[in-house]
C-alpha positions as CSV (number, residue, x, y, z in Angstrom):
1,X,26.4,-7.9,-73.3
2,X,26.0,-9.8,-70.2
3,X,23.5,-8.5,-67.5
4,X,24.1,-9.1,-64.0
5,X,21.3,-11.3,-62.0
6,X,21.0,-9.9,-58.5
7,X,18.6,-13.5,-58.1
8,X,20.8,-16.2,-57.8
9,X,18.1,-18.8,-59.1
10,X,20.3,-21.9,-59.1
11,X,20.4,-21.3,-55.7
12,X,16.4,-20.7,-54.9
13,X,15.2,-23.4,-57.5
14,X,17.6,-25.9,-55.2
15,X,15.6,-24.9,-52.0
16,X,12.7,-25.2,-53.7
17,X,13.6,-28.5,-54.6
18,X,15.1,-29.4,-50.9
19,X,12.1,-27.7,-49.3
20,X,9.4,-30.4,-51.7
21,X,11.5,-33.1,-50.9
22,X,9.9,-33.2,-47.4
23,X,6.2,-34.7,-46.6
24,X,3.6,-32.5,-45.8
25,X,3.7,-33.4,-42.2
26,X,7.6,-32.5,-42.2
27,X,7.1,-29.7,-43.9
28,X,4.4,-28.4,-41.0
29,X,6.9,-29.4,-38.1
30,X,9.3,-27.2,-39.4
31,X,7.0,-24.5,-40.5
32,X,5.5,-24.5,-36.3
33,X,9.7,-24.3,-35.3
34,X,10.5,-21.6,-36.9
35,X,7.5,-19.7,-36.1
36,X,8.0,-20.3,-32.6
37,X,11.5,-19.7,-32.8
38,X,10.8,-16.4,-33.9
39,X,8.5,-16.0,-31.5
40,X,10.8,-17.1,-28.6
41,X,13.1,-14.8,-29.7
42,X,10.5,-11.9,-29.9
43,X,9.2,-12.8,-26.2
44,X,12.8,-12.9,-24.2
45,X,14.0,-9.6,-26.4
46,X,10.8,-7.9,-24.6
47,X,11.1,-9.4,-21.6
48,X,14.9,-8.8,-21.0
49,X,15.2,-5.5,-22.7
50,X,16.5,-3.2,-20.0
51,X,14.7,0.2,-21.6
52,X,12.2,1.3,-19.5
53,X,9.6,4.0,-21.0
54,X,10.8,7.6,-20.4
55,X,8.4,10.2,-19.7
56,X,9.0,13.3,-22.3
57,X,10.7,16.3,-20.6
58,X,8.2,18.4,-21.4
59,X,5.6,16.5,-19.3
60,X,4.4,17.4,-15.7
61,X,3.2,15.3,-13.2
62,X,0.4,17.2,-11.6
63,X,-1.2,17.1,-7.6
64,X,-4.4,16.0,-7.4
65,X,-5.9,19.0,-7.3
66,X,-7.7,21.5,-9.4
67,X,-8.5,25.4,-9.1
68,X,-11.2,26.9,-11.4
69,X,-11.2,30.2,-13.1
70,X,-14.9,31.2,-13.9
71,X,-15.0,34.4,-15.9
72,X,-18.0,36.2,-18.0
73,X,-17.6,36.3,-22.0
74,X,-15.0,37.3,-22.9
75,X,-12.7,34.7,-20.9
76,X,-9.5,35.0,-20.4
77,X,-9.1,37.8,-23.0
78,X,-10.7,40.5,-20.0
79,X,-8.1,42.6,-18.6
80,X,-8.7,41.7,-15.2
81,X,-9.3,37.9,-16.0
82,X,-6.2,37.7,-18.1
83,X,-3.9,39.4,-14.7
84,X,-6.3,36.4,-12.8
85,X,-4.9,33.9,-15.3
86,X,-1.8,34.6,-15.7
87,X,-1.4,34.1,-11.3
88,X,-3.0,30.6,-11.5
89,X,-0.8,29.9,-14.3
90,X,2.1,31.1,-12.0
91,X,0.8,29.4,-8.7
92,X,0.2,26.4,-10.8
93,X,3.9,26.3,-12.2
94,X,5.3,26.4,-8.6
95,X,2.8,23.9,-7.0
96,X,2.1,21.6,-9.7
97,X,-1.8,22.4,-9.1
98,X,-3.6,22.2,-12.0
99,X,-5.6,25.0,-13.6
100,X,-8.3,25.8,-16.0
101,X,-11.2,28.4,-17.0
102,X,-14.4,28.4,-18.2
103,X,-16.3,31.4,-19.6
104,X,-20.1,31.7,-18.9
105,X,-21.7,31.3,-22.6
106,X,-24.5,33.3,-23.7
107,X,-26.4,35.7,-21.7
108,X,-24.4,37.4,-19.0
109,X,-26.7,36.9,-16.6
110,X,-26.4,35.4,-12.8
111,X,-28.6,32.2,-13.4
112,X,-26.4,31.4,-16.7
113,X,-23.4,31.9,-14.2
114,X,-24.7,29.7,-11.6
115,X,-25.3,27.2,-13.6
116,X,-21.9,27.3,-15.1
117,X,-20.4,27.1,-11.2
118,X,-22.7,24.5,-10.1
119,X,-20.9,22.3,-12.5
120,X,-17.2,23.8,-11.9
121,X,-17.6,23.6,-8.2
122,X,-18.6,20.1,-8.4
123,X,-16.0,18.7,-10.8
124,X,-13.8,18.4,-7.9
125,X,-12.0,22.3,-7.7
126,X,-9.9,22.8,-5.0
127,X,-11.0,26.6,-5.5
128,X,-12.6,28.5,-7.8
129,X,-11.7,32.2,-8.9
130,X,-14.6,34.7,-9.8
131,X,-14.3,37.3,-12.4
132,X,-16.6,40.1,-13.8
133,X,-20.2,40.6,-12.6
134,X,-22.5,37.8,-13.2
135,X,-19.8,35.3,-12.2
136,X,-18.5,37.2,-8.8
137,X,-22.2,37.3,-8.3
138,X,-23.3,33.8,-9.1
139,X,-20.0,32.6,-6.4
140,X,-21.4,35.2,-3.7
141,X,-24.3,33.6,-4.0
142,X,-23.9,29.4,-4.0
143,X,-20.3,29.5,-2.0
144,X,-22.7,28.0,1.2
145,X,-23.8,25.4,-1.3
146,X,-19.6,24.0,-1.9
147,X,-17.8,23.9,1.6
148,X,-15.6,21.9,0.1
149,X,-14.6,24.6,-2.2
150,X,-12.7,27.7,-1.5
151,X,-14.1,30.9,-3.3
152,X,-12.7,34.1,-4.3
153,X,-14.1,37.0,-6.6
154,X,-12.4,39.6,-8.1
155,X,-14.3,42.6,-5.6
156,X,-14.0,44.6,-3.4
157,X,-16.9,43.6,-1.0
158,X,-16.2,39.9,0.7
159,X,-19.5,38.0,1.9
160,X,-19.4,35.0,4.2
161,X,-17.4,31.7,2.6
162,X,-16.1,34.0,-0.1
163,X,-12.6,35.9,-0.4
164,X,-12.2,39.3,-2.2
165,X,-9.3,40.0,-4.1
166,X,-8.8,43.4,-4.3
167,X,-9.6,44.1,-8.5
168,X,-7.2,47.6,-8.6
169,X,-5.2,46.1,-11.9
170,X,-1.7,46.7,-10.0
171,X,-0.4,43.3,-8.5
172,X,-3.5,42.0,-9.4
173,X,-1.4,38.6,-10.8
174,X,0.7,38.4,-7.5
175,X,-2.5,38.5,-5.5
176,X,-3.9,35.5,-7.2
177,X,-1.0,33.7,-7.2
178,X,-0.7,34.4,-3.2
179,X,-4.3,33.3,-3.1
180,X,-3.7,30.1,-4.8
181,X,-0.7,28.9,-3.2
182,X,-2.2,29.5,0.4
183,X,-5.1,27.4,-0.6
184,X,-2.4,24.4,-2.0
185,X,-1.0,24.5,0.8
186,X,-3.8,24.2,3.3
């Protein structure tokens, strides 16, 4: 029984054969012509490809701008800071602002929360939202320190630089989202 060669040897030992026939020099001129050949080739297919990268569908182009959430422990998890949350997310949607929260870690104490917003308020935030007590107090208490930042706590009482939003639980998403999209535009 007669197996079939896929390797057609006469073939490669006749290449070999043509390929020893040449000197060593010839053999390292064709050797740098093929290689840049392929290269060539490699270069113009880049260079003249008419694909240009798409950006995924599911990316956004953000403004640049950023508006801060600061809330106590539990984060974003809080009743009212999750209704806060969920109205940046909103605003941020329909004004391509960015958004983001930190929660104060540790202690819940003002000097733990002011040392939190010293750092949001200068990492560039357009505005910073305050929720639950040692954060609305800590923004009460260093919004004079950030003009360049607009402040509002989840309160009742508003103190100079600083913007209550009223914390009753009804609408309290829609007032944040209000909040935030007067500030974008500004």
């Amino acid at each position: 029984m007669r197996v079939n060669n896929p390797i057609p040897w006469r073939a490669v030992s006749r290449v070999t054969a043509w390929w020893q026939s040449f000197s060593r020099a010839r053999r390292l001129i064709v050797l740098a012509l093929a290689v840049s050949t392929l290269a060539g080739v490699g270069v113009a297919a880049a260079l003249w490809s008419d694909h240009e990268p798409r950006v995924a569908s599911y990316a956004r182009q953000y403004l640049d701008q950023s508006v801060c959430l600061l809330t106590g422990a539990t984060g974003v998890n809080g009743a009212s800071a999750a209704q806060v949350w969920a109205g940046m997310q909103r605003a941020s949607l329909a004004s391509r602002v960015r958004v983001q929260y930190v929660s104060v870690p540790g202690r819940q104490t003002p000097a733990a929360s002011i040392a939190v917003l010293n750092g949001l308020a200068s990492a560039r935030c357009t505005a910073l939202f305050a929720v639950d007590s040692g954060p609305v107090v800590a923004a009460k208490n260093r919004a004079k320190a950030f003009p360049g930042v607009r402040f509002f706590v989840v309160d009742a009482k508003e103190v100079a630089g600083v913007t209550a939003i009223d914390p009753h639980p009804a609408g309290l998403a829609g007032r944040v989202e209000k909040a935030m999209l007067g500030v974008v535009a500004e």
